[in-house]
C-alpha positions as CSV (number, residue, x, y, z in Angstrom):
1,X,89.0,153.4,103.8
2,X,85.7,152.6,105.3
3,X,85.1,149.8,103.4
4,X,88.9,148.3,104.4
5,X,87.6,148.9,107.6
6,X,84.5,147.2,107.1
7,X,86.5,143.7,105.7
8,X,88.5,143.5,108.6
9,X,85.6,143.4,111.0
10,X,84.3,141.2,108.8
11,X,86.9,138.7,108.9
12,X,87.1,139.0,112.9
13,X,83.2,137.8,113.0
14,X,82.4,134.3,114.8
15,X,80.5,131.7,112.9
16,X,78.0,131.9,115.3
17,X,76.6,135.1,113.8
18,X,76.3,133.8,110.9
19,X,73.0,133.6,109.3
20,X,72.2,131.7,106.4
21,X,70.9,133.3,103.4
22,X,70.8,131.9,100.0
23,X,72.9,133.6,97.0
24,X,70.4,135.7,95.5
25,X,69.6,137.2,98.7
26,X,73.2,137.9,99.2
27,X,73.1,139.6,96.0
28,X,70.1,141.9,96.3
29,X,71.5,142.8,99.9
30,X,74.7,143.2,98.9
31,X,72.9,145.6,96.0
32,X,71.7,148.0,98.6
33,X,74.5,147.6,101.1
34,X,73.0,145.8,103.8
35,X,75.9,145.1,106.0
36,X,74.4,141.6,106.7
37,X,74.4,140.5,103.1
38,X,78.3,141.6,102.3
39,X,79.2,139.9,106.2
40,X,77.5,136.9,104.6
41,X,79.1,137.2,101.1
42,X,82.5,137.8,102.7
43,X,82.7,135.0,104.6
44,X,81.4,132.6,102.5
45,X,83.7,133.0,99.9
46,X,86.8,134.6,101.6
47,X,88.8,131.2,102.3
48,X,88.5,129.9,99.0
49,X,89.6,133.4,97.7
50,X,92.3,133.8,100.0
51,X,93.7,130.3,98.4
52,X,93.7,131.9,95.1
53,X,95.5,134.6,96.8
54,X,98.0,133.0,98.1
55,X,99.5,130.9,94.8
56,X,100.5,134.4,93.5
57,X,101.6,136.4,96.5
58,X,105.1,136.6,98.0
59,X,103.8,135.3,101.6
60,X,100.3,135.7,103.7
61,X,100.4,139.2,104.7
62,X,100.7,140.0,100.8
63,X,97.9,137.0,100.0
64,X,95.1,139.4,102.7
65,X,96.2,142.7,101.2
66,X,95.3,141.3,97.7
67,X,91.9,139.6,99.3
68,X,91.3,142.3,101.1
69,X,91.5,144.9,97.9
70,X,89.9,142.3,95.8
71,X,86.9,142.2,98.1
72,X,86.5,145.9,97.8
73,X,86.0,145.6,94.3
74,X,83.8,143.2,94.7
75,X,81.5,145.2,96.9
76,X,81.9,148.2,94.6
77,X,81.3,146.3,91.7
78,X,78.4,143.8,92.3
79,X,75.7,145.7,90.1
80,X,77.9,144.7,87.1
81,X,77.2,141.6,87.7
82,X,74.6,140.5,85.4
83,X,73.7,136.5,86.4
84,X,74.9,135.1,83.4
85,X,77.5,132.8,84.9
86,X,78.5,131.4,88.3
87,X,78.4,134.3,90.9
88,X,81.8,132.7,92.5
89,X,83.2,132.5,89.4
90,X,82.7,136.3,88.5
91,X,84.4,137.4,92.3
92,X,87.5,134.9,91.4
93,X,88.1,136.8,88.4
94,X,87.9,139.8,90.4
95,X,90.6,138.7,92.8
96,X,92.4,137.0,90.2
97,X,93.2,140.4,88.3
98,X,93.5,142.2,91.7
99,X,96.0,140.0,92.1
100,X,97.8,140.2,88.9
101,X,97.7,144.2,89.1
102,X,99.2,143.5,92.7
103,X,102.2,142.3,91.0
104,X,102.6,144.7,88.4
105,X,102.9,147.2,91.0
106,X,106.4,145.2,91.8
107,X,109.5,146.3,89.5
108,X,111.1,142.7,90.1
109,X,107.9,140.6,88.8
110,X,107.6,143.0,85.2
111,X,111.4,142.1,84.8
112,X,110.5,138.8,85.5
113,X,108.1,138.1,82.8
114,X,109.5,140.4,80.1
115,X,112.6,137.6,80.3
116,X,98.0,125.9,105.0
117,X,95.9,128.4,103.3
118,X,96.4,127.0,99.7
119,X,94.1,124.1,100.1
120,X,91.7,122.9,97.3
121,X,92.7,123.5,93.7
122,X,91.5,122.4,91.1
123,X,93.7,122.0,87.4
124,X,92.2,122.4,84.7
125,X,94.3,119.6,82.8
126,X,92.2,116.6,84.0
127,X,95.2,114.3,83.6
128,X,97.3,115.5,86.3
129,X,98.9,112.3,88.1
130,X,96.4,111.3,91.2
131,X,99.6,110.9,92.9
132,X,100.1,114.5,93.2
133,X,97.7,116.3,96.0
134,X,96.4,119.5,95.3
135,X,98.2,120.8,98.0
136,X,101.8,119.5,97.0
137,X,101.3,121.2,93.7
138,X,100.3,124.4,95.0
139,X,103.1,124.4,97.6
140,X,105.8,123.5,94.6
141,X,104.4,126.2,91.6
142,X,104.9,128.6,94.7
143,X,108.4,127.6,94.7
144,X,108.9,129.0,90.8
145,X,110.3,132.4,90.0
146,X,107.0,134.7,90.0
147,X,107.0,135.3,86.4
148,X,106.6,131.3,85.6
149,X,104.4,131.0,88.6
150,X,102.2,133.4,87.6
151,X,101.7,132.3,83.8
152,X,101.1,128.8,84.9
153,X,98.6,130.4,87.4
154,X,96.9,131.8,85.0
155,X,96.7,129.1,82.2
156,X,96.7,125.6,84.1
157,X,94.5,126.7,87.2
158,X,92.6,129.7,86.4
159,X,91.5,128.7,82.8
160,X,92.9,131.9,80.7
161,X,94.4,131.7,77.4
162,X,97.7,132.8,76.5
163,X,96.1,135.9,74.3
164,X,94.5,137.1,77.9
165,X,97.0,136.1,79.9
166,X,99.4,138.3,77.4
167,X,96.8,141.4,77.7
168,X,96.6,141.1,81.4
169,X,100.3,141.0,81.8
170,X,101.6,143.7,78.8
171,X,103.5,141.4,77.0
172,X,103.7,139.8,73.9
173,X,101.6,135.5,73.6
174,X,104.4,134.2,72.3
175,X,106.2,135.1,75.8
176,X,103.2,134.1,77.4
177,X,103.7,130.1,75.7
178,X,107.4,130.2,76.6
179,X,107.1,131.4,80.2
180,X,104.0,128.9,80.5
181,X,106.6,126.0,78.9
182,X,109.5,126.9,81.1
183,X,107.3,127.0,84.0
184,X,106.0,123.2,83.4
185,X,109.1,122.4,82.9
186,X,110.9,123.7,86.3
187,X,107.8,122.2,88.1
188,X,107.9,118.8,86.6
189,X,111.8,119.1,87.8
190,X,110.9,120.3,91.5
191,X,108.3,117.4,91.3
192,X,110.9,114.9,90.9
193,X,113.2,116.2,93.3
194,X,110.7,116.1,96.4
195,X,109.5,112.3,94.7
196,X,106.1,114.1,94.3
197,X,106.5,112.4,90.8
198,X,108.4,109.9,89.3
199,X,111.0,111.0,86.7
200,X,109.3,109.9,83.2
201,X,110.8,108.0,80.9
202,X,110.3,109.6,78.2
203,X,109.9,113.6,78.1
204,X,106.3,113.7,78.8
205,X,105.2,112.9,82.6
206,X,103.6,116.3,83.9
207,X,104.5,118.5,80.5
208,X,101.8,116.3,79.1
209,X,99.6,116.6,81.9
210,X,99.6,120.4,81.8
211,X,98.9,120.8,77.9
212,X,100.6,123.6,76.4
């Protein structure tokens, strides 16, 4: 509870209180939980975290619950974290599976898969159409049933394989490739129905883009 309390403080802070420090600092304060160091680490990487949140939550106040749990972990966490790969990348994995055990919590996303704030994203599929801004994709995959929103999270944006999206989520990788194909599929559709993207000739367009 304290520590809730301590991210929403943290969020109300002005910029002009800020005071730069550089990552390892934030880490070693962070380490012996100087309140400086977890302002700094908060708000540093809180918007781009908050994005993530928000391309698998229902709407905003459920994007800040999962940021705001994430964060905890985070905090809680941070001695396991042993340098060996991007210190942003490490907390994103963090929120990412706060997020995903978010969902789980939520009867109608399990049944689902056993059948302004989103701003930068980046695909992992580097042939994704220039045409299409990172923003209009986010803003359409939020427009998929969860359970294909969530797969195509997972694989085409947060990098995970179909094995570890399948252990994350309880179900079986062959469910994992047909949700993640469906998914595509229904977003290539919403794509051509806002003229995001031109209807392909042939049946490749943004299925090829995506990989499977």
């Amino acid at each position: 509870m304290v520590a809730a309390f301590a991210i929403k403080k943290m969020s109300k802070l002005r910029v002009n209180q800020r005071v730069y420090m550089t990552e390892e600092s934030i880490l070693q304060g962070c380490l012996q939980n100087d309140a400086l160091a977890q302002r700094e680490l908060y708000q540093r990487y809180s918007p781009k975290m908050l994005s993530v949140c928000y391309r698998f939550a229902h709407n905003r106040e459920d994007a800040e619950d999962m940021l705001q749990e994430g964060f905890i972990k985070v905090f809680t966490q941070i001695q396991t974290f042993r340098s060996q790969g991007a210190f942003e990348g490490w907390v994103r994995r963090i929120i990412v599976h706060t997020c995903i055990n978010h969902l789980k919590k939520n009867k109608k996303f399990n049944d689902s898969v056993d059948i302004i704030h989103a701003t930068g994203v980046q695909v992992r599929e580097e042939s994704i159409p220039s045409i299409v801004q990172a923003k209009q994709i986010v803003e359409c995959i939020r427009l998929l049933p969860i359970g294909y929103r969530t797969v195509l999270n997972l694989y085409a944006i947060e990098g995970f394989s179909h094995k570890e999206i399948a252990d994350m989520l309880d179900i079986e990788e062959s469910t994992s490739r047909s949700q993640y194909t469906r998914a595509r599929q229904m977003l290539e559709d919403i794509l051509v129905k806002k003229k995001i993207l031109q209807k392909p000739k042939h049946k490749i367009g943004l299925l090829a883009a995506f990989g499977g």
